[in-house]
Structures are given as structure tokens and as C-alpha cells.
N, C-alpha and C positions, 0 to 999 in steps of 0.2 A: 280738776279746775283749780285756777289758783286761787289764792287769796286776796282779796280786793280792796286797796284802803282808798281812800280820796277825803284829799281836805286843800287845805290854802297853804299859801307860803308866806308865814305870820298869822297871826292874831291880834295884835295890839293895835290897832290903827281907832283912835277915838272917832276919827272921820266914817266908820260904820256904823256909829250908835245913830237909830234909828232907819237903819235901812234891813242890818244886819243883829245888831243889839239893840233889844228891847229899850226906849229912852228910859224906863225904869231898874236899868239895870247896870251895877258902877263899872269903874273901868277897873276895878279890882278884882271883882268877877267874870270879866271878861271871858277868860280860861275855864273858868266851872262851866259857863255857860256854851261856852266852843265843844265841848265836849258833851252835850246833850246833841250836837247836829252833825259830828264827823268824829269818824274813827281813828282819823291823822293827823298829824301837822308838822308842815316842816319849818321847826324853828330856824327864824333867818337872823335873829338877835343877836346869834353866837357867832355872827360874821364879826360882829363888831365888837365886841368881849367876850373871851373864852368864860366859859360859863363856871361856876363851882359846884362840886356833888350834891352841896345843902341845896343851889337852885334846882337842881332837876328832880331832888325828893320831892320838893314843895311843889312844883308839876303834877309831879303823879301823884300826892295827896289832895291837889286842886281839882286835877281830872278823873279821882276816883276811880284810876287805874284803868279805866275806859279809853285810853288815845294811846295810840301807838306813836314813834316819834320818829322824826329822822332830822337827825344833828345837822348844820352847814357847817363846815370850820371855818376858824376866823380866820380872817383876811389875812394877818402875818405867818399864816402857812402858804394862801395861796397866790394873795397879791402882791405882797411886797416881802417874797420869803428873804430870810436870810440866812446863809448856807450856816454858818456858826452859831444860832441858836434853834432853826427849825424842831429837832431832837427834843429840845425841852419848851418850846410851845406844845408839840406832837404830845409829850407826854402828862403836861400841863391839861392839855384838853380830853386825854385817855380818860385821864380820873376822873374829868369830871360826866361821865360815859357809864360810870360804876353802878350806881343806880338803877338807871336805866336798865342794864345787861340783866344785874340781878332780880331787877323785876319783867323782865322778858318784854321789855317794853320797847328796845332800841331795834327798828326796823331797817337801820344804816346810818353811814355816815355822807354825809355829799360836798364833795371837793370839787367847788367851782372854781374854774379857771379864769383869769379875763379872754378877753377877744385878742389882747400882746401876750398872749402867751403862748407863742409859735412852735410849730412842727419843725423844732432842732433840735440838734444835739446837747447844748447845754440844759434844755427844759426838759426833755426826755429822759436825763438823768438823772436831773433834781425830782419828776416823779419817779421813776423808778425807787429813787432814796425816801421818798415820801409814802410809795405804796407798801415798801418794807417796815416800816415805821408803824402801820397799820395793821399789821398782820395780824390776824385773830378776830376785825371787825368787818362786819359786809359795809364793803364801800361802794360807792355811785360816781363815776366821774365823770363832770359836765365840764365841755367842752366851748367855746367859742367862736373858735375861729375854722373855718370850713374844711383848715389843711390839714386837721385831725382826722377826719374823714376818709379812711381805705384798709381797706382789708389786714393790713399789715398790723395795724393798732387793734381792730376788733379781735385779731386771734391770739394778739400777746394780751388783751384784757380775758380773754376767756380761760386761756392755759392758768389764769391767775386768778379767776372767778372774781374779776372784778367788773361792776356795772358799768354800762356806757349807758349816758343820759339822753332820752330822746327829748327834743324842745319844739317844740313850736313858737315861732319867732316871724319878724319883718323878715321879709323877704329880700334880703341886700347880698350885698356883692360877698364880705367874705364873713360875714353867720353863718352857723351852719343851715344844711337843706334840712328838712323832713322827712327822717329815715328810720323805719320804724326798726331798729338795732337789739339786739339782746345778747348781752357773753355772761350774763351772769343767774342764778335763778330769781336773781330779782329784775323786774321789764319797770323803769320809772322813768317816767314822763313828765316834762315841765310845762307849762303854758304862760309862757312869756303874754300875748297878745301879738297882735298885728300891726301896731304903730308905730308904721319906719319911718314917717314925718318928725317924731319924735326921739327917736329914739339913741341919737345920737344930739342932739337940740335940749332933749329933756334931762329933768332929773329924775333922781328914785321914782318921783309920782309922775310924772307925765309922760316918762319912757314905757312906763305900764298900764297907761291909759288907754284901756281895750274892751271893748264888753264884746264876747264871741256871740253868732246871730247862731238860729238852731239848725238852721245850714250846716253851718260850720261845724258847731257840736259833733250834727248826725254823721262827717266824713270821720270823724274820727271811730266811730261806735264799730264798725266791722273792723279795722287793724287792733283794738283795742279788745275784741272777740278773740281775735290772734291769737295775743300777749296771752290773754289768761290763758287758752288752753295749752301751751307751750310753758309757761314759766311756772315758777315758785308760789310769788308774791309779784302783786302788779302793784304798783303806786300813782297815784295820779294827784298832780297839787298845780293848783291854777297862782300864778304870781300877777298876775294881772290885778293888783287889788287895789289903785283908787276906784273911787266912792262903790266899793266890796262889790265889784265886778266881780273878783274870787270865790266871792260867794255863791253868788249869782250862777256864774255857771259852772261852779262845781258842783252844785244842786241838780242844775238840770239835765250834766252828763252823766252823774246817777241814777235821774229819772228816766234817762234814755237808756241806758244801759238794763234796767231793768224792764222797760217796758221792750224791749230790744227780745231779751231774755224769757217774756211769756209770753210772746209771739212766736219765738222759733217752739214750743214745748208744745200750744197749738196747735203750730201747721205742722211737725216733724212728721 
């Protein structure tokens, strides 16, 4: 059976205190206190600024070594690369990854792509240049646009033990489907939400204005049975977090997943 983390994508949102943080509790402590409720987290901060070694010691001295991590890279690797520096953003953001490895804390790294980041020949080599650059770290590669989607990409990511990102997302024309994928021993799964009114309309917050009903939850809890007994490490991080819908049901696909878990042991 693999190994199970689940948390959010972020922590820092002052818009959860008092749904998610205690009103008594600062937004300094945010992170001490994230770490009494999840074993994860996937920092999304470092989209926007490559991080320094010092910030991620001061992590795992806030989370008392209890949260496991998993890096985003920042956006001028993946958004608006550019072929003449990538090399030393890449290695820029290595180091700051130091930490982490040395404390056995770094769960991956995850290389989001936008939705213009198309299935051709010039993007294909700029990752290919990008997944060499990586070599030595378990990477996660999340995808956007639907034309990533075929056999041909899953088995050059596997030959390469690199992860393909499963997401749950609006349902539109060129996102990806929901395709429960694994080439790497790590199975990690996003949860966008469901809000394709928004989602092109909105911003950060309102394109992830979603709260999953436990319907929805419960379809995931058997392909998510899958993952673990096939994989390494399963990860599961809900992004869906205006007013800590993230939380919300990152809680209670835990709770399914366990209450899931001492039913089959029951009735076997």
C-alpha cells in the first residue's frame, strides 16, 4: 500500500481565518498550525518567486518536520520560459530544494504548464531541455491543454519516471479529461473544482470557486483505492481554496477514504 499525503495548494490565504484558522490564531502561525491538520502541502508561492534555501529551513522548522512538500516552479520556467536563462532559473530554484532533500522532506517538484502550452515540436523540446535540468528530482508534470493526452507522452514520461498530473477540472473543450494516468511511482492528483462559468472569466479566486458535494468526493474514493495499491506515493491536494473549500474537502476525502478503508477490512 502506498503512502498517502493530502493537503491544499497553499496555505496563506487570511480569507480562511475563522473557517479554517482558529480567529485566535496569527497569520504568522498560519504554517505551524497547517501542520497540526495535514501531512502536505503544495507550495504555490514559489510560482511567483523562486524561493531561497533559508525560506524552506524556516518551513520545516515552523512545521516541526511534520509536512512533507511538494515545490511548484516559478513561472519563468514554465510560463514565460526563456531559452537563454531557463538553465539558471532551474538551478536557482535546485538550491533552493537543498533543505528539503536533506531533510527527506521534498515529496517532488510540479511543473505546471499553461493551457498555450501546446503539443509541438518547439514545447516538447523546451521540456525535454527542462526535464534534463531536473534529473535527480521526482518531478510531477501537469498539464493543460487536452493534446498532451495519448499514449505516446505517457510512455516517454514513464521510460523517464516522470509523473503525469491527474486534475479534476471544468469540464471544456480543450482541458484536460479525467484520466486516472500514472508513469511515475508517484500517482498525484490536483483538484481544480468544477467552475467552468468561471474559469476563464475569473481570477486566481474565482476560477477556484468550488466546493466538491460528497457525491462527488465518494467517485473519486475507488480510482483513488487504485492509485494506492499500484503506486509508491499517492498525493492528493485540493486547489480549490476560496473561502478554504480546500480544506473543506481535503478533510473529508480523508474521512472517506478511511471510513472507505474500515469497511472493506469488515466485510473482506
Amino acid at each position: 500500500m502506498a503512502e498517502l499525503y493530502i493537503g491544499t495548494s497553499g496555505y496563506d490565504y487570511p480569507e480562511w481565518k475563522g473557517i479554517f484558522y482558529p480567529e485566535t490564531v496569527k497569520r504568522s502561525d498560519f504554517l505551524s498550525y497547517y501542520a497540526t491538520q495535514f501531512n502536505s502541502l503544495e507550495l504555490n508561492g514559489t510560482y511567483y518567486k523562486i524561493p531561497t534555501s533559508e525560506q524552506m529551513q524556516n518551513m520545516i522548522r515552523r512545521t516541526s518536520g511534520k509536512v512533507h512538500f511538494t515545490v511548484k516552479a516559478f513561472s519563468g520556467i514554465t510560463h514565460s520560459p526563456d531559452k537563454s536563462q531557463y538553465q539558471s532559473l532551474v538551478n536557482e530554484f535546485k538550491k533552493a530544494l537543498d533543505p528539503l532533500l536533506s531533510a527527506n522532506l521534498l515529496l517532488c517538484t510540479l511543473l505546471q504548464f499553461p493551457e498555450s502550452f501546446h503539443y509541438e515540436k518547439e514545447q516538447r523540446i523546451y521540456l525535454d531541455l527542462l526535464l534534463q535540468e531536473f534529473y535527480g528530482i521526482p518531478v510531477i508534470v501537469e498539464m493543460r491543454n487536452t493534446k498532451w493526452q495519448h499514449d505516446q507522452v505517457y510512455n516517454t514520461l514513464r521510460q523517464r519516471q516522470i509523473g503525469w498530473c491527474i486534475t479534476d477540472n471544468p469540464n471544456l473543450k480543450n482541458l484536460l479529461k479525467l484520466e486516472y494516468i500514472r508513469t511515475s511511482p508517484i500517482a498525484y492528483m490536483r483538484f481544480h473544482g468544477r467552475n467552468a462559468q468561471m474559469w476563464y472569466k475569473g481570477n486566481a479566486v474565482t476560477r477556484y470557486d468550488y466546493l466538491y458535494n460528497d457525491a462527488e468526493l465518494l467517485s473519486f474514493v475507488e480510482p483513488i483505492k487504485q492509485l494506492l495499491q499500484h503506486a509508491k506515493i499517492v498525493q492528493l491536494f485540493f486547489n480549490n481554496h476560496a473561502k478554504s473549500q480546500a480544506t473543506i474537502n481535503a478533510k473529508k476525502i480523508e474521512l472517506l477514504l478511511k471510513e472507505n478503508a474500515k469497511s472493506q477490512q469488515i466485510f473482506s
